[in-house]
The first five atom37 places (N, CA, C, CB, O) and aatype in JSON, in Angstrom:
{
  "aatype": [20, 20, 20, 20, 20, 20, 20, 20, 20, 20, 20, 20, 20, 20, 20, 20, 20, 20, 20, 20, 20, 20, 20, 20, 20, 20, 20, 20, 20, 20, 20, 20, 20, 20, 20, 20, 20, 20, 20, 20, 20, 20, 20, 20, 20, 20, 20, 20, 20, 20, 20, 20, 20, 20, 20, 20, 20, 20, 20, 20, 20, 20, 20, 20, 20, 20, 20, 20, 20, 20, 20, 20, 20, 20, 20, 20, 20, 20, 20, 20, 20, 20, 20, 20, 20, 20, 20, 20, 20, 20, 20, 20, 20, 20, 20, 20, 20, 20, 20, 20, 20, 20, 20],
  "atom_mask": [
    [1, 1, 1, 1, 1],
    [1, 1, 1, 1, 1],
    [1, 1, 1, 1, 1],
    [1, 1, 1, 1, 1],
    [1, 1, 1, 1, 1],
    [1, 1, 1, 1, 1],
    [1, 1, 1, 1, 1],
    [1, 1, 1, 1, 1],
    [1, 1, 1, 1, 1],
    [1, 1, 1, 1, 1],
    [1, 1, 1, 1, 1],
    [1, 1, 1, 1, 1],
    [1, 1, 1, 1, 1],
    [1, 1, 1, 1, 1],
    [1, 1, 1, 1, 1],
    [1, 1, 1, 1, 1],
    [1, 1, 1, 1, 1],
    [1, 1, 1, 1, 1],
    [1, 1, 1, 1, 1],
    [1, 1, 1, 1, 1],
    [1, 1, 1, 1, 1],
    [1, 1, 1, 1, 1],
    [1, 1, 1, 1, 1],
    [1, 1, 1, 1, 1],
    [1, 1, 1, 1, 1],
    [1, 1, 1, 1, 1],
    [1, 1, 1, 1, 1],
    [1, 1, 1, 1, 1],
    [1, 1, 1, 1, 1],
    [1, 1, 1, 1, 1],
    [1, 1, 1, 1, 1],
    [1, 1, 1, 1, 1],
    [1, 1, 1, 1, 1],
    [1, 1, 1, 1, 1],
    [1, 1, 1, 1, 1],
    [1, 1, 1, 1, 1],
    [1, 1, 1, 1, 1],
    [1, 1, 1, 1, 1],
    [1, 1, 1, 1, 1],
    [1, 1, 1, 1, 1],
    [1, 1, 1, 1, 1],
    [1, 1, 1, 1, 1],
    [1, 1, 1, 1, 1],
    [1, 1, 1, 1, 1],
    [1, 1, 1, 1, 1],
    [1, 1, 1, 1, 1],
    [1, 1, 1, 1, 1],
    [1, 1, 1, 1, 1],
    [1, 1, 1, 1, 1],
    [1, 1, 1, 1, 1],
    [1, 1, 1, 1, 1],
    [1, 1, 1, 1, 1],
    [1, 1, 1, 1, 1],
    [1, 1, 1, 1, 1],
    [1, 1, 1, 1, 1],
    [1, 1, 1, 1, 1],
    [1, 1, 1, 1, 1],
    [1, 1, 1, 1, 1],
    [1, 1, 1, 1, 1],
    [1, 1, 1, 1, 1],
    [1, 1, 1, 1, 1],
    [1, 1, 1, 1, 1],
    [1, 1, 1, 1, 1],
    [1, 1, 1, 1, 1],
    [1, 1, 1, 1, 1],
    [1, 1, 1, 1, 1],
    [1, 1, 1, 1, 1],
    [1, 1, 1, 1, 1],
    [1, 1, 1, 1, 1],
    [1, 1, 1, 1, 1],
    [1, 1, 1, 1, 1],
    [1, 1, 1, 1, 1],
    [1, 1, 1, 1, 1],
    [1, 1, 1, 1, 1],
    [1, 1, 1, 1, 1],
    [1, 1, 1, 1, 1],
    [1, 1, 1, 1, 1],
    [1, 1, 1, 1, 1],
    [1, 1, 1, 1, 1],
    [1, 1, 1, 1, 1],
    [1, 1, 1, 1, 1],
    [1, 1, 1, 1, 1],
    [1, 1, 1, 1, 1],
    [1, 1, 1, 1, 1],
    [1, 1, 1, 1, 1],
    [1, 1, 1, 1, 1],
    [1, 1, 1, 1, 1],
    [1, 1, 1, 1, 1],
    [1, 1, 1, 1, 1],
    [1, 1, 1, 1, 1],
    [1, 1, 1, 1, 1],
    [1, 1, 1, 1, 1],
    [1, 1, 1, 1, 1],
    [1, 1, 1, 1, 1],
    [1, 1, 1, 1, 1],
    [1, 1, 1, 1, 1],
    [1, 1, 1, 1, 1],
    [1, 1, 1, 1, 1],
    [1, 1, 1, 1, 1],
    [1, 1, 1, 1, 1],
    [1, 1, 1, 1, 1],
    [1, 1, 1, 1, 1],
    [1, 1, 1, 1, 1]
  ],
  "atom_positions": [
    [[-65.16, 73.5, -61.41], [-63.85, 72.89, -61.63], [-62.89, 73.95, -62.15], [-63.96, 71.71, -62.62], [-63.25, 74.92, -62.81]],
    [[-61.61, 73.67, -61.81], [-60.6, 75.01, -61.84], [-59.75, 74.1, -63.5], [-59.17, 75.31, -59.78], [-59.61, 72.95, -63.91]],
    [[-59.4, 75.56, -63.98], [-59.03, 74.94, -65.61], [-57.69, 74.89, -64.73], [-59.17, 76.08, -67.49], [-57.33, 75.55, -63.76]],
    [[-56.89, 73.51, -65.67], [-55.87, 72.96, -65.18], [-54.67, 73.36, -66.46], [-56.23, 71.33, -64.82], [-55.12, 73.8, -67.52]],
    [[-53.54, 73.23, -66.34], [-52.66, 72.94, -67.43], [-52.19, 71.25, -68.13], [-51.46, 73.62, -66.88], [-52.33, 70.17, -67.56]],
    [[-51.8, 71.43, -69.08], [-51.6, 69.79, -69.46], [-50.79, 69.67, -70.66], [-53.05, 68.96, -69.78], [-50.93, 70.23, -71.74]],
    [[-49.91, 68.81, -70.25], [-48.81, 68.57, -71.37], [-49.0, 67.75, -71.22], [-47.53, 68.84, -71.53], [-49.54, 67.23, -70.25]],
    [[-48.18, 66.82, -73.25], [-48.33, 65.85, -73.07], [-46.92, 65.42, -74.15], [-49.82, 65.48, -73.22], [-46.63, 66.22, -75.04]],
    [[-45.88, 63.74, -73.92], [-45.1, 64.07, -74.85], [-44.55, 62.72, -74.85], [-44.22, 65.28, -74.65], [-45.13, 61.74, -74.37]],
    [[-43.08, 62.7, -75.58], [-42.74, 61.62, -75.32], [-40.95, 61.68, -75.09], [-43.36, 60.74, -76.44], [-40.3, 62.71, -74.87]],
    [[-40.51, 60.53, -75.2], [-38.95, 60.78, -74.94], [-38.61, 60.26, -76.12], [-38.15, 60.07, -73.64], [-39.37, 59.35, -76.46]],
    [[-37.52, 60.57, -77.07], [-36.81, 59.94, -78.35], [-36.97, 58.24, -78.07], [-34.95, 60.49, -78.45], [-36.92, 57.66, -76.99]],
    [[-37.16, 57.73, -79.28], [-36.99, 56.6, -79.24], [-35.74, 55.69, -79.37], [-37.66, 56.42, -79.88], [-34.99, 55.68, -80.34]],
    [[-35.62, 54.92, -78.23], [-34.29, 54.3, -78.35], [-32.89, 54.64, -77.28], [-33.94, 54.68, -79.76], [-31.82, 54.07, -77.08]],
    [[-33.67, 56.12, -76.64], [-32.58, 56.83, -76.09], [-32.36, 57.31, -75.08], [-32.33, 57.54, -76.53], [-33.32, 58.07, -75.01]],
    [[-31.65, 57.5, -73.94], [-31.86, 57.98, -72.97], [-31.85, 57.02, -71.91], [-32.84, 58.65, -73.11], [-32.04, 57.38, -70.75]],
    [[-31.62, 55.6, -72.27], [-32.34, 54.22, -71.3], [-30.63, 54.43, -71.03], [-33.34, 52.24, -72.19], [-29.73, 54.97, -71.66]],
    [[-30.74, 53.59, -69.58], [-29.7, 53.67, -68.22], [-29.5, 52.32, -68.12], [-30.29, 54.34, -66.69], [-30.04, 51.62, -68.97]],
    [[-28.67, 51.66, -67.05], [-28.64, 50.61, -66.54], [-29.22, 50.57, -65.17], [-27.46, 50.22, -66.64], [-28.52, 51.41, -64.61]],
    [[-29.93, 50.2, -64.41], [-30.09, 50.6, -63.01], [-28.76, 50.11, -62.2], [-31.49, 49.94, -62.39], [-28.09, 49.08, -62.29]],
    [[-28.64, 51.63, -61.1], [-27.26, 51.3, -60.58], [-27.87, 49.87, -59.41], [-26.34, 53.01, -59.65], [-28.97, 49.5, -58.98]],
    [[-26.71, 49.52, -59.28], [-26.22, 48.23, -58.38], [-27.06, 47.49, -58.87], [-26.24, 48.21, -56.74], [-27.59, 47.0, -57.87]],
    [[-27.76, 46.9, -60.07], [-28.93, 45.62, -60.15], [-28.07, 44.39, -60.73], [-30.44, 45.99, -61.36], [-28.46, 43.25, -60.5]],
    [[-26.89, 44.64, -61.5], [-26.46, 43.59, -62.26], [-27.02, 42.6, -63.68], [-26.34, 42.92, -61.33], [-27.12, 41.39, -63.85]],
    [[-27.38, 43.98, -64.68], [-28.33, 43.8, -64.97], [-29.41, 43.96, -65.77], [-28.41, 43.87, -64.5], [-29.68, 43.97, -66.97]],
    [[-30.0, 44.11, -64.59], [-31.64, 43.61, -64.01], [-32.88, 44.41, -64.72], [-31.83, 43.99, -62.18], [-33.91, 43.87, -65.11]],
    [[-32.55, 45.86, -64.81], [-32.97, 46.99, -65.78], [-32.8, 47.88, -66.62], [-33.24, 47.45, -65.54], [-31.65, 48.0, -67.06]],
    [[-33.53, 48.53, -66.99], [-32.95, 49.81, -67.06], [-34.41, 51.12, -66.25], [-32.51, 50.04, -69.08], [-35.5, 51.08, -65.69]],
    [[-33.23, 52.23, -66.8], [-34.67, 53.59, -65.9], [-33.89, 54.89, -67.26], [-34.15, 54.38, -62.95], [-32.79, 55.09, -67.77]],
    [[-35.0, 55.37, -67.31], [-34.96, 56.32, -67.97], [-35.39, 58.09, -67.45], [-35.68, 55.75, -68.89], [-36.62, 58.03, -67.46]],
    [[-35.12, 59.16, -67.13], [-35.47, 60.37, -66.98], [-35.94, 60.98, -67.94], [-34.68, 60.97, -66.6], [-35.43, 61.01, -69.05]],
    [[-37.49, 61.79, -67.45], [-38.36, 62.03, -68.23], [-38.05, 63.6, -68.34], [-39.7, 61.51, -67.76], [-38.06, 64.08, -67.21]],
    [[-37.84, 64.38, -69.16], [-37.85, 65.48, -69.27], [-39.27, 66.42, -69.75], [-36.85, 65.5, -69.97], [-39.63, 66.5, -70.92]],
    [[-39.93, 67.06, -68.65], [-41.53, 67.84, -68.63], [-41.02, 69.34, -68.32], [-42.83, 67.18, -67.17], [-41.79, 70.22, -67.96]],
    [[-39.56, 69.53, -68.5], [-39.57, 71.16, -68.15], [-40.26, 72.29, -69.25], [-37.94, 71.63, -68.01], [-40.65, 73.41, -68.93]],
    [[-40.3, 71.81, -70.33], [-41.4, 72.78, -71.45], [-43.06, 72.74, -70.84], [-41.45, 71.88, -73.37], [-44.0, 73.14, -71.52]],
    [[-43.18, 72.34, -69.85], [-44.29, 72.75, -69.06], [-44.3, 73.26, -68.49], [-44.81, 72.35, -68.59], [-45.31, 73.04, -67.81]],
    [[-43.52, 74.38, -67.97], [-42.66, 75.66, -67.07], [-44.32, 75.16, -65.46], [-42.75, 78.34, -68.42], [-45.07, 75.82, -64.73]],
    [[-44.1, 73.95, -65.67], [-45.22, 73.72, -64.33], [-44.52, 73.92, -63.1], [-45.91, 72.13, -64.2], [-43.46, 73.39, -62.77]],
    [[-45.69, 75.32, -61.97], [-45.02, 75.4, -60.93], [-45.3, 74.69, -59.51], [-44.99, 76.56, -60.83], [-45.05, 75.16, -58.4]],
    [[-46.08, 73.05, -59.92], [-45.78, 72.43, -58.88], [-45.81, 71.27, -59.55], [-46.53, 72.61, -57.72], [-45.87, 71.35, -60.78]],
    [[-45.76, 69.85, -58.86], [-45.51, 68.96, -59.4], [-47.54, 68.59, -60.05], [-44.48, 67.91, -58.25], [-48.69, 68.59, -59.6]],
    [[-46.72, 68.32, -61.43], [-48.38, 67.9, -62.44], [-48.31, 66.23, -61.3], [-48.1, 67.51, -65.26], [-47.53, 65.67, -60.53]],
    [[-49.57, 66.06, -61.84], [-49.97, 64.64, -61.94], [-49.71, 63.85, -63.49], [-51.58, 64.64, -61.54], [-50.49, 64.01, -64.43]],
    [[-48.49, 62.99, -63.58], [-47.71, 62.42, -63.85], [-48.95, 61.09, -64.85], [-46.71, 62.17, -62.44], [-49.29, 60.24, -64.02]],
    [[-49.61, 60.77, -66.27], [-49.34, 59.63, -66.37], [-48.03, 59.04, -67.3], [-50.47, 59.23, -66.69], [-47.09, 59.83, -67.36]],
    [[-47.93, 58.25, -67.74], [-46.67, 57.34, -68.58], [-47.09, 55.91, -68.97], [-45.23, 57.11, -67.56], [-47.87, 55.27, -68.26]],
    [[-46.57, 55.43, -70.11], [-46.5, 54.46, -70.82], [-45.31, 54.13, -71.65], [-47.43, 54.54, -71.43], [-44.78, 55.02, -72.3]],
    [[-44.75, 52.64, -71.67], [-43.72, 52.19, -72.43], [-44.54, 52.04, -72.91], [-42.75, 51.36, -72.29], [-45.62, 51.57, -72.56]],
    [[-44.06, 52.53, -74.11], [-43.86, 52.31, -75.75], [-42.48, 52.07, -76.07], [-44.31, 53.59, -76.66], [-41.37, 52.13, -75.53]],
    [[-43.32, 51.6, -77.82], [-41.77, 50.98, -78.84], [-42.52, 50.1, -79.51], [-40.2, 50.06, -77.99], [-43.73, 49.86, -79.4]],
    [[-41.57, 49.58, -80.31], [-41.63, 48.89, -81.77], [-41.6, 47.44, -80.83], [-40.05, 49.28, -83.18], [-42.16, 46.7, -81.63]],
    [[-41.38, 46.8, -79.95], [-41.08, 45.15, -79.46], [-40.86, 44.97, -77.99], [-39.66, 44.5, -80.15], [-40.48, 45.84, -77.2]],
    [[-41.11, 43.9, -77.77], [-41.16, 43.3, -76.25], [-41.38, 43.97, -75.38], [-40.18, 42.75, -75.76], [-40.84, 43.49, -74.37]],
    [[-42.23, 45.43, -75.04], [-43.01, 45.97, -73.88], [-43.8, 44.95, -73.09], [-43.97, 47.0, -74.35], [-43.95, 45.07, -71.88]],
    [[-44.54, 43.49, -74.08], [-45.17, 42.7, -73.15], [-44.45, 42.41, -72.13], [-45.61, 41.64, -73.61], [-44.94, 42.37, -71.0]],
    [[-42.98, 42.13, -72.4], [-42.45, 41.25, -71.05], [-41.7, 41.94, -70.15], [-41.56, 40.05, -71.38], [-40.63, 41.55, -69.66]],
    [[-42.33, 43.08, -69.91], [-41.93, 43.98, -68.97], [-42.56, 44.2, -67.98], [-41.76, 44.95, -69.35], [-43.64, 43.6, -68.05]],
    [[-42.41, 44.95, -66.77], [-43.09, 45.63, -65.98], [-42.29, 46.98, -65.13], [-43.62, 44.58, -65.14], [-41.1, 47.27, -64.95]],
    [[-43.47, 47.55, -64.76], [-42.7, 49.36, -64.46], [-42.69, 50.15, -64.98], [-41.58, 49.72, -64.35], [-42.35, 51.21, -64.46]],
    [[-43.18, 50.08, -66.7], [-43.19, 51.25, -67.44], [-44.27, 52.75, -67.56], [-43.19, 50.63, -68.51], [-44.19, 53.85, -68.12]],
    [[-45.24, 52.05, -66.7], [-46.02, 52.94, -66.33], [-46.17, 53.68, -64.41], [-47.21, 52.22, -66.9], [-47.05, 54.35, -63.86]],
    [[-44.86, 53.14, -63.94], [-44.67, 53.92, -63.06], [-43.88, 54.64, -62.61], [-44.83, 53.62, -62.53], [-42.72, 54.28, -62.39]],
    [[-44.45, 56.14, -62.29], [-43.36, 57.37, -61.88], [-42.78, 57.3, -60.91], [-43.76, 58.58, -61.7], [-43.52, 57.12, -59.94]],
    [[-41.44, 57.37, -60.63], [-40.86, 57.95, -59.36], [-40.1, 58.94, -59.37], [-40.22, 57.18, -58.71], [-39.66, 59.32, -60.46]],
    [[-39.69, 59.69, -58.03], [-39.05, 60.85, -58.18], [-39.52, 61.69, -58.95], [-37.99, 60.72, -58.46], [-38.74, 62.16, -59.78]],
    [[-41.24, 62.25, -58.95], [-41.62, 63.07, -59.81], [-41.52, 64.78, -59.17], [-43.07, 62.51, -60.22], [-41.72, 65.02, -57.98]],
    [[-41.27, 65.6, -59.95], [-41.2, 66.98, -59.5], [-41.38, 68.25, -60.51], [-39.91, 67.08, -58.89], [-41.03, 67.9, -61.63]],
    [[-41.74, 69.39, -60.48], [-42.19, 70.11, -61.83], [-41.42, 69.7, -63.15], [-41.99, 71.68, -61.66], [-42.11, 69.68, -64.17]],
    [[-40.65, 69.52, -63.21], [-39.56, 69.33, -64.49], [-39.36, 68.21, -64.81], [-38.24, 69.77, -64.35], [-38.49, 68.16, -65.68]],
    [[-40.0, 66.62, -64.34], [-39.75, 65.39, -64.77], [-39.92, 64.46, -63.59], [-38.43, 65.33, -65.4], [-40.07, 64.74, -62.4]],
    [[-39.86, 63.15, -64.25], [-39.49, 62.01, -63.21], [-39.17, 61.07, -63.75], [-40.38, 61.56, -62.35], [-39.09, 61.07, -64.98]],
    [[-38.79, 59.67, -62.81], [-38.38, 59.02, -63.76], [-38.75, 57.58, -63.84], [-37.18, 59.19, -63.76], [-39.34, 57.27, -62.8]],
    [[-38.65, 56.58, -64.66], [-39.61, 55.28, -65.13], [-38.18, 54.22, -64.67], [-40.29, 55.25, -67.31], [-37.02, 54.59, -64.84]],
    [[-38.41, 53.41, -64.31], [-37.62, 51.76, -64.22], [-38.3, 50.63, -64.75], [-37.37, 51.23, -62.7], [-39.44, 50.38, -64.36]],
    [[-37.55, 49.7, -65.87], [-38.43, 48.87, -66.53], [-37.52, 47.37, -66.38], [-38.77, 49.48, -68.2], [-36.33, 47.34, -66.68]],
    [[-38.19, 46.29, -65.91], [-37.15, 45.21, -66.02], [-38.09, 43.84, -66.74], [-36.41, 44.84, -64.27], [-39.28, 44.02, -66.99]],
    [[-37.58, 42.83, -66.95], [-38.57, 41.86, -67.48], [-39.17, 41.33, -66.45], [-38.07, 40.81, -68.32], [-38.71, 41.42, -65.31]],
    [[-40.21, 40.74, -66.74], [-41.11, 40.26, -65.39], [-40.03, 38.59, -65.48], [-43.56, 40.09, -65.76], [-39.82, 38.0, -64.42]],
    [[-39.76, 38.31, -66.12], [-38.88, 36.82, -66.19], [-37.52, 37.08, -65.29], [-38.35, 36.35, -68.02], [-37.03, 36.13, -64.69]],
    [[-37.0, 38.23, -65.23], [-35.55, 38.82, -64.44], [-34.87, 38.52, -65.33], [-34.94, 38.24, -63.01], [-33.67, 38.39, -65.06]],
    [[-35.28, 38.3, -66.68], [-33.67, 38.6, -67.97], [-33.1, 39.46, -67.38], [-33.82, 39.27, -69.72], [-33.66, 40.15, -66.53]],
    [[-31.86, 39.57, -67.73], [-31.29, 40.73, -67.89], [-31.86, 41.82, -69.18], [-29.88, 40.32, -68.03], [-32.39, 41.4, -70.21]],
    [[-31.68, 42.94, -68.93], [-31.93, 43.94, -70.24], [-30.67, 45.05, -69.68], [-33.91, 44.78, -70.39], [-30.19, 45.27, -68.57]],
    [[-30.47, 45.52, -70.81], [-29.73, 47.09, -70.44], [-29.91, 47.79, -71.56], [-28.04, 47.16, -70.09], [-30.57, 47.34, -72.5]],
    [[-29.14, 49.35, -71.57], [-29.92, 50.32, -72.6], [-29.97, 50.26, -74.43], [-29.27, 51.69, -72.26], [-30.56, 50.91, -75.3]],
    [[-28.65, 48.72, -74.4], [-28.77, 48.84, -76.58], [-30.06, 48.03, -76.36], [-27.13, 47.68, -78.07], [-30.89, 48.15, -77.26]],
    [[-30.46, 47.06, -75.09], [-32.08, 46.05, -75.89], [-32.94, 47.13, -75.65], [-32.88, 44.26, -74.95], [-33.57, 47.37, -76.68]],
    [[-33.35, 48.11, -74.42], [-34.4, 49.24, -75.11], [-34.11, 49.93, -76.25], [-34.67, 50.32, -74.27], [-35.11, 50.19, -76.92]],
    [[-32.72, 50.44, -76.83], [-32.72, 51.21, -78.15], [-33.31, 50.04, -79.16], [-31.05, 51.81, -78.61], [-34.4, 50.19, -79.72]],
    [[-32.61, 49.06, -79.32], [-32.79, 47.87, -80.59], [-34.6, 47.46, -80.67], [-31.66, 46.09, -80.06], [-35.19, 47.21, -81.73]],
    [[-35.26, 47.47, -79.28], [-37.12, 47.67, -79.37], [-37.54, 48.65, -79.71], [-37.96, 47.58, -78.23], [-38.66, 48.68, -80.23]],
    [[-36.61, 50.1, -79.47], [-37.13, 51.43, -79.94], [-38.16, 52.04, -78.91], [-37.83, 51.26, -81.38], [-38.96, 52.88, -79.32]],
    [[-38.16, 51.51, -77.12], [-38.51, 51.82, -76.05], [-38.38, 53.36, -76.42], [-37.75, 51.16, -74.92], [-37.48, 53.85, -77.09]],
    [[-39.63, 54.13, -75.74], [-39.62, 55.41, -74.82], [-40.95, 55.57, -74.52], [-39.03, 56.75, -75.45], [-41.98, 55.17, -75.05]],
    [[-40.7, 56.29, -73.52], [-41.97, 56.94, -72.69], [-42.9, 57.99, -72.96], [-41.59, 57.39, -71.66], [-42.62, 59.18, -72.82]],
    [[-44.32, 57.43, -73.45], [-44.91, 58.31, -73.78], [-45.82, 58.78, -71.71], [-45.9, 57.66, -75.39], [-46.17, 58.19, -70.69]],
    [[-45.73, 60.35, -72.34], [-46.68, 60.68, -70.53], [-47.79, 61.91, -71.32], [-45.15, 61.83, -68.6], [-47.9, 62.41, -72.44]],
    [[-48.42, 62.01, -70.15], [-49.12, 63.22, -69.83], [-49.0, 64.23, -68.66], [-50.23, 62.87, -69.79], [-48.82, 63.5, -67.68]],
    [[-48.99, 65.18, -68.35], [-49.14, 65.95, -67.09], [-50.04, 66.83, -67.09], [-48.09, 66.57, -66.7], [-50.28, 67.51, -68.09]],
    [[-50.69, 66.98, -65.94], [-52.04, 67.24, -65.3], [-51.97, 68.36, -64.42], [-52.56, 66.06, -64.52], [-52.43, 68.06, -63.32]],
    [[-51.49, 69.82, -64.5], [-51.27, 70.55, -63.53], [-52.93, 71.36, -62.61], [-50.2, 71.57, -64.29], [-53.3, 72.44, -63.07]],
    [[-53.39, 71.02, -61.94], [-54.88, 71.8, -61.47], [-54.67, 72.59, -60.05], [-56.28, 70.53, -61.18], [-55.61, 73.21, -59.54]]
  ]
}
């Protein structure tokens, strides 16, 4: 087995959360910043919402898209279709904890 590289981290809590464009809405998405892993191809990506409240009634927080050496990024909405936008992830204290897996 070939030794791999591996970071691991999280995003500030509370910060960084978006509205998703055109949802009305519906989510939010956050961009993950992994460039202190000077990784020169894309790692293997995991992630988890975290925070202080209501991660249960979510879904998406553990999936990457748009991943590439320097980041990717997470979309989280309620599984009910509340609305949420970025003060209810700050006010739960939402962020993304990941790992990356470079081999």
């Amino acid at each position: 087995m070939q030794n791999g590289k591996f970071l691991s981290g999280r995003t500030a809590p509370g910060e960084g959360w978006q509205n998703y464009p055109d949802r009305n809405g519906d989510g939010v998405y956050i961009d993950v910043d992994t460039s202190a892993g000077e990784f020169a191809d894309t790692p293997a990506y995991i992630a988890a919402l975290t925070g202080d409240d209501r991660m249960w009634m979510t879904t998406g927080g553990n999936t990457v898209y748009a991943a590439t050496p320097t980041g990717f990024r997470i979309y989280v909405r309620r599984v009910d279709r509340q609305p949420i936008d970025p003060e209810y992830a700050a006010k739960n204290g939402w962020h993304i904890a990941w790992i990356a897996a470079e081999t």
